[in-house]
N, CA, C and O atoms as a MOPAC input file, in Angstrom:
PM7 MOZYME 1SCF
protein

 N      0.29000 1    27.63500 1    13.42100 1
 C     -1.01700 1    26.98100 1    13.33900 1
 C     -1.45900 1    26.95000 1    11.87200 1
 O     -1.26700 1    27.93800 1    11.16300 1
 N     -2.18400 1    25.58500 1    11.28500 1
 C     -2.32800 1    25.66400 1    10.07700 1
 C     -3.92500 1    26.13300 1    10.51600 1
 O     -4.59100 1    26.23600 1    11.54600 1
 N     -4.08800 1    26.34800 1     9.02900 1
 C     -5.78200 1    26.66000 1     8.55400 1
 C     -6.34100 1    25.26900 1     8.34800 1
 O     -5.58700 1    24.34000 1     8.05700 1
 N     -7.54300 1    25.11600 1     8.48200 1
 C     -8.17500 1    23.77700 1     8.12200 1
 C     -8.86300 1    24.13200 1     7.03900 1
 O     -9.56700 1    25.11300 1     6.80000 1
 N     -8.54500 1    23.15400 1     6.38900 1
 C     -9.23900 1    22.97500 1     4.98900 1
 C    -10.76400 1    22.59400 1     4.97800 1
 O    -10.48300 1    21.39800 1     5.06200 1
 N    -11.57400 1    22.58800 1     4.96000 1
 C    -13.25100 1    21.82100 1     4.62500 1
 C    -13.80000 1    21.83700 1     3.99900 1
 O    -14.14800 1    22.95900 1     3.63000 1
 N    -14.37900 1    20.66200 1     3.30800 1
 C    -15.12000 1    20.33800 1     2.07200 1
 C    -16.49300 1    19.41800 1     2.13700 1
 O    -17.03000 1    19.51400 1     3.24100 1
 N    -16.97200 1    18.81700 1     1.49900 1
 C    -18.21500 1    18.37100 1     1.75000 1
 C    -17.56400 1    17.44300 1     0.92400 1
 O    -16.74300 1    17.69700 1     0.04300 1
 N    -18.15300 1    15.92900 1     1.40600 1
 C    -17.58600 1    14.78000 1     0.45500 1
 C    -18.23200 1    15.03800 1    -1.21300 1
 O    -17.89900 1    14.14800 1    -1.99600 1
 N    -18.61400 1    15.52800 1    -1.46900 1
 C    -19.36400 1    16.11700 1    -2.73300 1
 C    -18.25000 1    16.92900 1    -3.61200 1
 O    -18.12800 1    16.94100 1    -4.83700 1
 N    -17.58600 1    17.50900 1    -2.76000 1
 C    -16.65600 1    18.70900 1    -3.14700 1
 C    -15.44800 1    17.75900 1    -3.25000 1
 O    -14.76800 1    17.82100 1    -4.27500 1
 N    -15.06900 1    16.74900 1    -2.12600 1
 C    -13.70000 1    16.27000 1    -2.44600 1
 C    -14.07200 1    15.29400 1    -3.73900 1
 O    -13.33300 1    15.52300 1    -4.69700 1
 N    -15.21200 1    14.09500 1    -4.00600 1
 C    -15.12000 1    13.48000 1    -5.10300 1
 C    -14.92400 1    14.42400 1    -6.61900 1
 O    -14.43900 1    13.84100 1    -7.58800 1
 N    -15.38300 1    16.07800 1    -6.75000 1
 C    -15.28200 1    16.47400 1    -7.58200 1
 C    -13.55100 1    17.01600 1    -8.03800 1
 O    -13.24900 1    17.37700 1    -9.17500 1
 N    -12.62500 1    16.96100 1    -6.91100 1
 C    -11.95700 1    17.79000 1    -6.89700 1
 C    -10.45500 1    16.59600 1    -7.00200 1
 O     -9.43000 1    16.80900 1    -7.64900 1
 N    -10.70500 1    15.59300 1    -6.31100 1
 C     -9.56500 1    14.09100 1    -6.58700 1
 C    -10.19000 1    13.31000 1    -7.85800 1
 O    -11.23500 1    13.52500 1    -8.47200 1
 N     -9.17800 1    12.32000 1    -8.04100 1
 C     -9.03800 1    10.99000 1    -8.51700 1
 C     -9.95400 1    10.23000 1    -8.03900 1
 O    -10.07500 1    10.28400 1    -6.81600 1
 N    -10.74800 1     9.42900 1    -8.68500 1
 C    -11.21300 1     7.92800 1    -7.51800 1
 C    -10.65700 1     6.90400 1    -6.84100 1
 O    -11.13200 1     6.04400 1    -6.09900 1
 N     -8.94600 1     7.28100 1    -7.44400 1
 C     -8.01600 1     6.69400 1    -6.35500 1
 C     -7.69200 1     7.53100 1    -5.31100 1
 O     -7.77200 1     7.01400 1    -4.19700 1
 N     -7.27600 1     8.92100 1    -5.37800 1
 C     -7.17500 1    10.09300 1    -4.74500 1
 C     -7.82000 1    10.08500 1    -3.57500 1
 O     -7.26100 1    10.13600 1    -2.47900 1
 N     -9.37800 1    10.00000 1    -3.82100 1
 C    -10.28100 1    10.03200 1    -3.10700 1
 C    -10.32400 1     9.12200 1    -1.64700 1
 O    -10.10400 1     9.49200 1    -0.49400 1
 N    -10.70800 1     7.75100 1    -2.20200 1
 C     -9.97200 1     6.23800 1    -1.74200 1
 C     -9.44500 1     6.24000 1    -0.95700 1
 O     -9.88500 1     5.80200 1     0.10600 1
 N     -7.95600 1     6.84800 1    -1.12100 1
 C     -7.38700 1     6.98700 1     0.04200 1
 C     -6.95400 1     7.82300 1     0.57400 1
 O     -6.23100 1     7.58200 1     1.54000 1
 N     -7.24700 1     9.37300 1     0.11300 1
 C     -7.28100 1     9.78800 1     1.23600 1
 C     -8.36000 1    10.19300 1     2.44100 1
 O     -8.17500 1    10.38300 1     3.64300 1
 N     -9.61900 1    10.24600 1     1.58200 1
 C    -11.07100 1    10.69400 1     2.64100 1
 C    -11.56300 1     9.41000 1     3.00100 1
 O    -12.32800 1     9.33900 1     3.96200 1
 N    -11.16100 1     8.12300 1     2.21800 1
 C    -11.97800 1     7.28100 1     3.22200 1
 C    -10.66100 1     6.11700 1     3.74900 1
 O    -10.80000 1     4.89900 1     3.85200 1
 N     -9.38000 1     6.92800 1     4.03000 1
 C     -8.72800 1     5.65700 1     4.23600 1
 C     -7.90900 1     4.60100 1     3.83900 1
 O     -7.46300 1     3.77700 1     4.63700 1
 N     -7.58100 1     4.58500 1     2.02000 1
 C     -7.31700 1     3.26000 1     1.48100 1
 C     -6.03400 1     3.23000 1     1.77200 1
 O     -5.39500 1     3.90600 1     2.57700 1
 N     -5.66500 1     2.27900 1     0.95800 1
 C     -3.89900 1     2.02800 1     0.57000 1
 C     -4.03400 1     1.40600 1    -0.87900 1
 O     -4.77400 1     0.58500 1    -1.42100 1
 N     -3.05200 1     2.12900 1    -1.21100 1
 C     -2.25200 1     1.67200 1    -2.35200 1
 C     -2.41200 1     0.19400 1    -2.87700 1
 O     -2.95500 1    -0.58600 1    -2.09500 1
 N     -2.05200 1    -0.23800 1    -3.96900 1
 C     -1.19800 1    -1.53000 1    -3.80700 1
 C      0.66600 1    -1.19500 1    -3.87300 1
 O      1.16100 1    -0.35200 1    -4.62000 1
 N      1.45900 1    -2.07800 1    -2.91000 1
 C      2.61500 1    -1.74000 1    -2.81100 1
 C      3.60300 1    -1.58600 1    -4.25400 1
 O      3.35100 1    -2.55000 1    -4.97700 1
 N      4.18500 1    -1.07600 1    -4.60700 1
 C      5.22500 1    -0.94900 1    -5.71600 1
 C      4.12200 1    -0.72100 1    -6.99800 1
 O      4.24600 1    -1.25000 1    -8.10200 1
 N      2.82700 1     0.34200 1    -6.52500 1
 C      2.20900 1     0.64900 1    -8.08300 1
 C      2.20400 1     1.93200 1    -8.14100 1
 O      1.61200 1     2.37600 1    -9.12500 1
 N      2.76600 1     2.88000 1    -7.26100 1
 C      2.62000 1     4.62400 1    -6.91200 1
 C      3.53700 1     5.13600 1    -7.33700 1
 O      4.64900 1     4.83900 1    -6.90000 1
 N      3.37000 1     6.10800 1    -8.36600 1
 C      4.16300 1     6.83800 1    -8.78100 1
 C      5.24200 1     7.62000 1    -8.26300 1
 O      6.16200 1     8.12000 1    -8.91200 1
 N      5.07200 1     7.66700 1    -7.22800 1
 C      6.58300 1     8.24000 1    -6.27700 1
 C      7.34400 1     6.68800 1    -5.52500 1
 O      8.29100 1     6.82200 1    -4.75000 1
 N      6.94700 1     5.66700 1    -5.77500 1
 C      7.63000 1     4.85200 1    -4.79300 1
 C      9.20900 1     4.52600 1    -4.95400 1
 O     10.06700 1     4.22200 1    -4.12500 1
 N      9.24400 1     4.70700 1    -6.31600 1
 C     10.76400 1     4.73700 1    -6.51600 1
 C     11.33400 1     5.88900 1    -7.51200 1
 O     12.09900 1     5.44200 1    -8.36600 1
 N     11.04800 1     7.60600 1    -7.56900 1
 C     10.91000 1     8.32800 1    -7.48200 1
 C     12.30000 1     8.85900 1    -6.68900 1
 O     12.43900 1     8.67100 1    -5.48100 1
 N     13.28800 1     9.52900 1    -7.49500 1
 C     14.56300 1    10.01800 1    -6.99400 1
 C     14.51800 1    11.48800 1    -7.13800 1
 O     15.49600 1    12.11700 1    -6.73500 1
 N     13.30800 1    12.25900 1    -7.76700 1
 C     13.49400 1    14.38500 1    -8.23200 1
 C     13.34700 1    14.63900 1    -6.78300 1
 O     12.58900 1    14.36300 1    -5.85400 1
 N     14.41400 1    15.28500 1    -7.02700 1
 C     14.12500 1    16.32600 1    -5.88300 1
 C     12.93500 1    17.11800 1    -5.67100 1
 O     12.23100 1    17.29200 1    -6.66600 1
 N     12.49900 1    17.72600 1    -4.37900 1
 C     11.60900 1    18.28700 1    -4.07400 1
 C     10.86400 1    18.51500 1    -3.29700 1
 O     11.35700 1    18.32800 1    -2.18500 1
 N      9.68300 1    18.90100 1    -3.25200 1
 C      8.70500 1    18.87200 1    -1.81000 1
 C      7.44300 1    17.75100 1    -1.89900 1
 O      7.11000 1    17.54400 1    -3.06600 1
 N      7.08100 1    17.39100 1    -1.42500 1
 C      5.84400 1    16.43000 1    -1.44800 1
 C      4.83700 1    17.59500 1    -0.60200 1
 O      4.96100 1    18.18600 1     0.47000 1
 N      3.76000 1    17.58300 1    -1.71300 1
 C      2.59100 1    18.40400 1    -0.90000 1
 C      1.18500 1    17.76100 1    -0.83200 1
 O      0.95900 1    17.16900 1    -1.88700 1
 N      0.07900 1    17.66900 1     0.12400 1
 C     -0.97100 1    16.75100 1     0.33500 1
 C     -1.54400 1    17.10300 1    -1.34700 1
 O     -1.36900 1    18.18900 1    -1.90000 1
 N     -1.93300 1    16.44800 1    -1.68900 1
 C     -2.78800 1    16.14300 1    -3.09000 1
 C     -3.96400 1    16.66000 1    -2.41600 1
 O     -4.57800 1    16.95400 1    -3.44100 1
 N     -4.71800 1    16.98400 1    -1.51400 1
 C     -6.22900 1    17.45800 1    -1.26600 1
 C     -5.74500 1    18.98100 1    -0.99300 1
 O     -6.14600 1    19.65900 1    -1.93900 1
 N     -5.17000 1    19.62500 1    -0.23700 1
 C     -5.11600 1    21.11000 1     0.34600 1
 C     -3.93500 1    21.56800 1    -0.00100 1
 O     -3.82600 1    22.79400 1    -0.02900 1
 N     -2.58900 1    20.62800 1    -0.40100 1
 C     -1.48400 1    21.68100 1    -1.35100 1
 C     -0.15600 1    22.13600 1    -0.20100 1
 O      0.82700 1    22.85000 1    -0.39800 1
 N     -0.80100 1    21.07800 1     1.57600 1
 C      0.01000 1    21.38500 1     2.59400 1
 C      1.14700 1    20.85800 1     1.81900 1
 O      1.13100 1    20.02600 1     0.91200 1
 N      2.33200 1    21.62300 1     2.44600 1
 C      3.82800 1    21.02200 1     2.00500 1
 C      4.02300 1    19.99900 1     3.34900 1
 O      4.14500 1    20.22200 1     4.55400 1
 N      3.99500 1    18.92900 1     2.63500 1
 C      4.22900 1    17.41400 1     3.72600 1
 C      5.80600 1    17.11200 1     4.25000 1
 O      6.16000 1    17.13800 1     5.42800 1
 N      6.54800 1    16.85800 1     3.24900 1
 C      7.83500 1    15.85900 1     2.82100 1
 C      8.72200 1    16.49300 1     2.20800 1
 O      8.45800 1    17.44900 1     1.47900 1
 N      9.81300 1    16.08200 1     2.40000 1
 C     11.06400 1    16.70200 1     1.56800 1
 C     11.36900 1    15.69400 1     0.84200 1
 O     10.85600 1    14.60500 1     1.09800 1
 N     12.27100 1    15.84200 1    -0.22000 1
 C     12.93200 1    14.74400 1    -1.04200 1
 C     14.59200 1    14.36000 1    -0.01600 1
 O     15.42400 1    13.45800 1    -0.11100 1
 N     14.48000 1    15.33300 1     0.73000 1
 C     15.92200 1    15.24900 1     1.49900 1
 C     15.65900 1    14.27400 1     2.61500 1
 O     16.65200 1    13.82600 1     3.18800 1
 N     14.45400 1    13.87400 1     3.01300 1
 C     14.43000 1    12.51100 1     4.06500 1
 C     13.74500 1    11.68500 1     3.11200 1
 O     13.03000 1    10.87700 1     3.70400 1
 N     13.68500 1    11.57100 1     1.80500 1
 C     12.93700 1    10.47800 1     1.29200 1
 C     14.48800 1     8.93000 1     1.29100 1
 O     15.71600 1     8.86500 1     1.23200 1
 N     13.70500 1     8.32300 1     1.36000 1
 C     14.68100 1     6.46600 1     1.61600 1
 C     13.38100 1     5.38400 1     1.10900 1
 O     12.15400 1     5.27800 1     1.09500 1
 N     14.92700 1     4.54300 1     0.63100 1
 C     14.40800 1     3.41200 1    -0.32200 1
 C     13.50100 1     2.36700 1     1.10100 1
 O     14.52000 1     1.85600 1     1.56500 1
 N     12.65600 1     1.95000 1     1.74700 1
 C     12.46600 1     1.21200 1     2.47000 1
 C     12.73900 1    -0.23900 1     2.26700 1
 O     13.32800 1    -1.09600 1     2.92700 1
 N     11.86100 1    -0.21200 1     0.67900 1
 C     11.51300 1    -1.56900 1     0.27800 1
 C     10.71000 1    -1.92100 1     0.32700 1
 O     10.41400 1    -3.02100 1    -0.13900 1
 N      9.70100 1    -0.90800 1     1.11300 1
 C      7.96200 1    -1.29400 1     1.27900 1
 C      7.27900 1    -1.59400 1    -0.17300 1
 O      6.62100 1    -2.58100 1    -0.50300 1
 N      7.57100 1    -0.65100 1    -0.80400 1
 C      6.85700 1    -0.37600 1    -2.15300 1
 C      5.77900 1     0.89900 1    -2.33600 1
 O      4.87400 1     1.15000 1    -3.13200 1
 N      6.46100 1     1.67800 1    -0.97400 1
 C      5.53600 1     3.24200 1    -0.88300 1
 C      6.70400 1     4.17200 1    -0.73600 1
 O      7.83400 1     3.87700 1    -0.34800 1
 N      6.29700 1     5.21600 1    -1.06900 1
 C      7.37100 1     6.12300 1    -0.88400 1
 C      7.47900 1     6.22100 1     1.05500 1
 O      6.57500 1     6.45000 1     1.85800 1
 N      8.91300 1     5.95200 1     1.28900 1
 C      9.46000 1     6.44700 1     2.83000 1
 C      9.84600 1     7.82600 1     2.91900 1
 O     10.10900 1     8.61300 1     2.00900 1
 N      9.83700 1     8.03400 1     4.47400 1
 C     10.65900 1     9.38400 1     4.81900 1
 C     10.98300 1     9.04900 1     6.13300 1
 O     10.44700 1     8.14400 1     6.77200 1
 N     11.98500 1     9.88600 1     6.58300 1
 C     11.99900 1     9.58800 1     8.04000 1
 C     11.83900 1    10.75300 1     8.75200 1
 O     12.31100 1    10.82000 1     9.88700 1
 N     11.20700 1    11.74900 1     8.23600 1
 C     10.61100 1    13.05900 1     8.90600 1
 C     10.15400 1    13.49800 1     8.29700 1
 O     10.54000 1    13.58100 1     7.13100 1
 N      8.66300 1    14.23000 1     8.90000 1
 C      8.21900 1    14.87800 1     8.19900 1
 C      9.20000 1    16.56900 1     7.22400 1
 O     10.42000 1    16.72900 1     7.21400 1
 N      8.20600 1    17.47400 1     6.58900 1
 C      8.74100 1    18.85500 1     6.62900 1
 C      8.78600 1    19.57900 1     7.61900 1
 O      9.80100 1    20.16000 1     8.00400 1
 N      7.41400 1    19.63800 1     8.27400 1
 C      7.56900 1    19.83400 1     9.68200 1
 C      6.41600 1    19.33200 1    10.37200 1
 O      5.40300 1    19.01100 1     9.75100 1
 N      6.51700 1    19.23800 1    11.73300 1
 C      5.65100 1    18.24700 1    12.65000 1
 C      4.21100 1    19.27800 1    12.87100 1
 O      3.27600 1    18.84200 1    13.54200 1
 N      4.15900 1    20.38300 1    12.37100 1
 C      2.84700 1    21.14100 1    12.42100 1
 C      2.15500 1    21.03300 1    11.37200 1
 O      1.08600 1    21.64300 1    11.33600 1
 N      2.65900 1    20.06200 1     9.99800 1
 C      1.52400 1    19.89200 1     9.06800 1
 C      0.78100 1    18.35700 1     8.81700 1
 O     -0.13800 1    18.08400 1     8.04500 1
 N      1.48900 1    17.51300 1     9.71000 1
 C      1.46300 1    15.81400 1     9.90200 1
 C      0.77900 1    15.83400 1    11.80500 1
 O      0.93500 1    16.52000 1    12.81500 1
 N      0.04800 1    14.69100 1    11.40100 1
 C     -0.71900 1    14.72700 1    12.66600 1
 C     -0.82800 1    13.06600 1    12.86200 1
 O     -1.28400 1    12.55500 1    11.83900 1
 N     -0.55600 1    12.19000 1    13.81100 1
 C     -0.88400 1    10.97900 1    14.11900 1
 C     -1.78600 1    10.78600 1    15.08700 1
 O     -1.89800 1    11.39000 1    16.15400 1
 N     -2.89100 1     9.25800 1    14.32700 1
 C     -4.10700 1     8.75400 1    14.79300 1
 C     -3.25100 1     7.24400 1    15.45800 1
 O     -2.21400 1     6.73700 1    15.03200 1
 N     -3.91800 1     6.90100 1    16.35500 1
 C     -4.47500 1     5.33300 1    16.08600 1
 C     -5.01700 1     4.57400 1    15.28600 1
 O     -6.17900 1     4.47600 1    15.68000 1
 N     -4.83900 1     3.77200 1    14.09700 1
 C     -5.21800 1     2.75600 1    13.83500 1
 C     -5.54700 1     1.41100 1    14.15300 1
 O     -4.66000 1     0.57900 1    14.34600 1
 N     -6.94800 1     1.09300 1    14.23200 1
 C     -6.88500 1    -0.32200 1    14.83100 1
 C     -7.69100 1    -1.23500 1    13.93700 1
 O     -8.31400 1    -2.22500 1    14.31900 1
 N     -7.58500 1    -0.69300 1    12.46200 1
 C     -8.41600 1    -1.47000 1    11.42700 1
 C     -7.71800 1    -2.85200 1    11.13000 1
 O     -6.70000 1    -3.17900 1    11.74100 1
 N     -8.19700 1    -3.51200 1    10.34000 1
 C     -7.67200 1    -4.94400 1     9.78700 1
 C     -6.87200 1    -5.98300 1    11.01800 1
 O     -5.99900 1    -6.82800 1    10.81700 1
 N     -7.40200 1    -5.64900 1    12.09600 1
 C     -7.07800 1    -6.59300 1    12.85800 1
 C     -5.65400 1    -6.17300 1    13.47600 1
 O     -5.21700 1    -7.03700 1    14.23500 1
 N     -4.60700 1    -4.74200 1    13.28600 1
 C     -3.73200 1    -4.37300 1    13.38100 1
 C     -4.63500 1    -3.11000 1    14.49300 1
 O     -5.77800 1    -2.69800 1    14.69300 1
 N     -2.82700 1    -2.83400 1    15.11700 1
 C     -3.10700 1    -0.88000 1    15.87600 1
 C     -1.65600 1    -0.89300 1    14.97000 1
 O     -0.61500 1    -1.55000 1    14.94000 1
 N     -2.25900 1     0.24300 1    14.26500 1
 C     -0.92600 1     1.08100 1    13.38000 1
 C     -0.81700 1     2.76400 1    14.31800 1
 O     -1.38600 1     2.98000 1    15.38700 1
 N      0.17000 1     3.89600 1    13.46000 1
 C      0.13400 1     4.48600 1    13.87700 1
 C      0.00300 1     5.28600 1    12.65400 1
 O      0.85200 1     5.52800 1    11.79600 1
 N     -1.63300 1     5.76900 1    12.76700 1
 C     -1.67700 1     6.38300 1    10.90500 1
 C     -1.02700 1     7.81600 1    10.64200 1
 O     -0.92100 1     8.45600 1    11.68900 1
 N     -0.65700 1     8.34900 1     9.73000 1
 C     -0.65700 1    10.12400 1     9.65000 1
 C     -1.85600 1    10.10800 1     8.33000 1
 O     -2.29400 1     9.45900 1     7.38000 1
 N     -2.00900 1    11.75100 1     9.35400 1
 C     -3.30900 1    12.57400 1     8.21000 1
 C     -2.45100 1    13.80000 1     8.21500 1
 O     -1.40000 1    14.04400 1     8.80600 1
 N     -3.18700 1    14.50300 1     7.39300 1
 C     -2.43300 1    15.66300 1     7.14400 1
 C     -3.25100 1    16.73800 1     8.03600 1
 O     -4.47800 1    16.70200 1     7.94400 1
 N     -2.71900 1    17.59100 1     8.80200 1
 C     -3.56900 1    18.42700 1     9.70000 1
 C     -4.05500 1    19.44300 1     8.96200 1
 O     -5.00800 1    20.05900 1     9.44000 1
 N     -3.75000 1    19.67600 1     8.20700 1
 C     -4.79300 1    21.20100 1     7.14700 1
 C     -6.07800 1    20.53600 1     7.13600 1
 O     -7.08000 1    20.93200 1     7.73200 1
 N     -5.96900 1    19.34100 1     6.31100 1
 C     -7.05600 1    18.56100 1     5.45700 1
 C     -7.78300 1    17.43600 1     6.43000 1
 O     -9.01300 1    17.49400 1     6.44500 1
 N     -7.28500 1    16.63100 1     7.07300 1
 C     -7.68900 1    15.79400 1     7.55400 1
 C     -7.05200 1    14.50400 1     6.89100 1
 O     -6.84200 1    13.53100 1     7.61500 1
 N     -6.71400 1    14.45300 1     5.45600 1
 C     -6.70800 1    13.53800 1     4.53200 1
 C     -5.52500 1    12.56700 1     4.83600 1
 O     -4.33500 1    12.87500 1     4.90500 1
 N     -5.99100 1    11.53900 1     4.97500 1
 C     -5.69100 1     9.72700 1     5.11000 1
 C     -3.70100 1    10.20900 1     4.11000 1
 O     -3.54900 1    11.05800 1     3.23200 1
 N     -2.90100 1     9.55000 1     4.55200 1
 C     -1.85000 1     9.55000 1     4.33500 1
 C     -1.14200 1     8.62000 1     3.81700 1
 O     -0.80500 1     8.31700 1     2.67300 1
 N     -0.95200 1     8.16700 1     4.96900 1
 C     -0.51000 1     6.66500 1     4.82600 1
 C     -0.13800 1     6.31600 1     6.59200 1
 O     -0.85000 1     6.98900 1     7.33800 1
 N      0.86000 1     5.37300 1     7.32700 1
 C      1.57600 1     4.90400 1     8.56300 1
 C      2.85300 1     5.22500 1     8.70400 1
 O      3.76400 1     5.24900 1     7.87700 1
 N      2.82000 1     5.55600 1    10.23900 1
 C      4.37500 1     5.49600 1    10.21500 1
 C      4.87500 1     4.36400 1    11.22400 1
 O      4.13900 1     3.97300 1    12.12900 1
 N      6.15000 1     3.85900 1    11.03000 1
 C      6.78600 1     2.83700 1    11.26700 1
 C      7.89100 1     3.55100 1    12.49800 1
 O      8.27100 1     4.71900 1    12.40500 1
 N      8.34800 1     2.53800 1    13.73800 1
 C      9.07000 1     2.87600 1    13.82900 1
 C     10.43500 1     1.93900 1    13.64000 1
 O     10.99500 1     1.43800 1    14.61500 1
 N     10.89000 1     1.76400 1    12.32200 1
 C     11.68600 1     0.72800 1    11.79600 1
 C     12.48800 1     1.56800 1    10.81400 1
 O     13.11200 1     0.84700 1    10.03500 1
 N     12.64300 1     2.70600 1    10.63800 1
 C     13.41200 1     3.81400 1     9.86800 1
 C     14.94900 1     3.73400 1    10.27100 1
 O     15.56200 1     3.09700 1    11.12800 1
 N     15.37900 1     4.81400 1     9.11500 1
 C     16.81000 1     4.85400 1     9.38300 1
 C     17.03900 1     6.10600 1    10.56800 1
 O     16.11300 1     6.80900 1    10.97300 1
 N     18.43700 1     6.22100 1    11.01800 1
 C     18.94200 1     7.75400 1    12.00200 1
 C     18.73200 1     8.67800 1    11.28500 1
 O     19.04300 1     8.59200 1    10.09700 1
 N     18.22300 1     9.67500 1    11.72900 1
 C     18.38100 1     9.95400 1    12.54400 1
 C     17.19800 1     9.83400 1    13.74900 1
 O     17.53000 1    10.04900 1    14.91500 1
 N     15.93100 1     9.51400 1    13.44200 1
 C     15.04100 1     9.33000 1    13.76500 1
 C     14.05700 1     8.44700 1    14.03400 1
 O     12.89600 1     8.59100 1    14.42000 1
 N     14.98900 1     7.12600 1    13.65400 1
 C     14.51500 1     5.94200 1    13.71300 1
 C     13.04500 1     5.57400 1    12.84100 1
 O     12.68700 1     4.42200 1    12.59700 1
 N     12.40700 1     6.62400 1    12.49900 1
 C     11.35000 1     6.69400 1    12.04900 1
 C     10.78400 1     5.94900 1    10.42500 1
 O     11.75800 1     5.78400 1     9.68900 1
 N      9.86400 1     5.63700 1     9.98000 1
 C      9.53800 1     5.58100 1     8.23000 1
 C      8.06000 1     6.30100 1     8.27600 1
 O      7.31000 1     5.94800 1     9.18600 1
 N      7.76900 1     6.93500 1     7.67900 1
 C      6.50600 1     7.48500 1     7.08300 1
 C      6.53400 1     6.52400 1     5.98400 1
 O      7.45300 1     6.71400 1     5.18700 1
 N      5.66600 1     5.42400 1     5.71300 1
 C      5.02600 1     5.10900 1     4.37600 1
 C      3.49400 1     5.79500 1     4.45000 1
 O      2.41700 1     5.71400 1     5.04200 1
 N      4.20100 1     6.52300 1     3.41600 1
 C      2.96000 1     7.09600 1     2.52200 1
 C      2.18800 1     6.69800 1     1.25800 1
 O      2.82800 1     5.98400 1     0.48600 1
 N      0.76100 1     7.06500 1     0.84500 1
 C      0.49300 1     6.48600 1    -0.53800 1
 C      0.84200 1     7.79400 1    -1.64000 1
 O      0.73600 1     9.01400 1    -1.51400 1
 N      1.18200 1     7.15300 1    -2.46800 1
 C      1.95900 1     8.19200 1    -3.81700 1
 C      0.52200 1     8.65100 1    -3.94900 1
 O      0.39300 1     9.87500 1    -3.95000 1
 N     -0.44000 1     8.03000 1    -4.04600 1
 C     -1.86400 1     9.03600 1    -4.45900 1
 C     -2.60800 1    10.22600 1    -3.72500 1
 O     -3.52500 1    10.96400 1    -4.08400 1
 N     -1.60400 1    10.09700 1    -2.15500 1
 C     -1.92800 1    11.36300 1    -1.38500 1
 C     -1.19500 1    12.39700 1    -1.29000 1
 O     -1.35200 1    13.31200 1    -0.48200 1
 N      0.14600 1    12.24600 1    -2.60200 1
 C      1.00200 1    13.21800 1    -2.94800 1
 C      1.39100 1    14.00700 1    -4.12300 1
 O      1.37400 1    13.50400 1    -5.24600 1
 N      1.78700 1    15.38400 1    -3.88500 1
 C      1.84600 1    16.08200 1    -4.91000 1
 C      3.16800 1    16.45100 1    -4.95400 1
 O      3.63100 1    17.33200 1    -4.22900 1
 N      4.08300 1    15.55400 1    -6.12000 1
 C      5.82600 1    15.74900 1    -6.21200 1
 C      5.61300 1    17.68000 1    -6.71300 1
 O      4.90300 1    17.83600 1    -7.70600 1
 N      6.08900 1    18.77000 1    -6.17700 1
 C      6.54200 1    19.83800 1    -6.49400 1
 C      8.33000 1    19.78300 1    -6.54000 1
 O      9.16200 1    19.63400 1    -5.64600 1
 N      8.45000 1    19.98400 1    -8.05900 1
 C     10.14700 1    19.26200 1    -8.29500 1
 C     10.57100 1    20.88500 1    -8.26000 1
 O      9.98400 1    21.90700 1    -8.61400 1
 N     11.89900 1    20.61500 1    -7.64900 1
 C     12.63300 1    21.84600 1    -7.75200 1
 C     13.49900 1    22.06400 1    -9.20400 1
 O     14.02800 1    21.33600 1   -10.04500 1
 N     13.32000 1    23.44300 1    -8.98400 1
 C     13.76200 1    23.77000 1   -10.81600 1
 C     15.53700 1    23.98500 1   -10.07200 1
 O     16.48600 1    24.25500 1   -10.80800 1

């Protein structure tokens, strides 16, 4: 069981980016192929940029072609949590991060095996921790 993180939107604008922020407490996206991890090969862990959860491995990261960084699994399924999306005229299937709450990005199910899966995520809701 994780811990939940909580903040007061006061506390997260002081503590992100105003892109940071954007998308992860209220939701945004990216623009495609402008995120600093989207084509991004270091090894490592991807951890939420708001609470520091370890999200992602570099060992399921894949080129999609979206222009966001992919994965096709999480690190593990107790720190990723999926919503419904039914904004912009779409039902997606969003991930937040379960510590934090914080906006992620979608997952697809158009991925490679083993899991058929893609997590596109936004590079601004991630924190590359590179292995030494």
């Amino acid at each position: 069981m994780t811990d939940k993180v909580a903040k007061s939107d006061e506390d997260w604008k002081k503590t992100l980016t105003p892109e940071q922020y954007e998308i992860t407490r209220k939701k945004g996206t990216e623009r495609a192929f402008t995120g600093k991890y989207h084509d991004c090969h270091t090894a490592g862990t991807y951890k939420c940029v708001c609470c520091g959860a370890e999200l992602f491995s570099s060992d399921t990261k894949f080129d999609s072609g979206s222009g966001w960084p992919s994965f096709w699994q999480p690190l593990s399924e107790n720190q990723v949590a999926t919503e419904t999306d039914q904004a912009h005229g779409m039902v997606r299937t969003e991930v937040v991060c379960k510590s934090c709450g914080a906006h992620l990005g979608h997952v697809f199910e158009d991925g490679p095996k083993p899991t058929n899966l893609r997590y596109c995520i936004n590079s601004a809701s991630l924190d590359l921790d590179e292995k030494k």
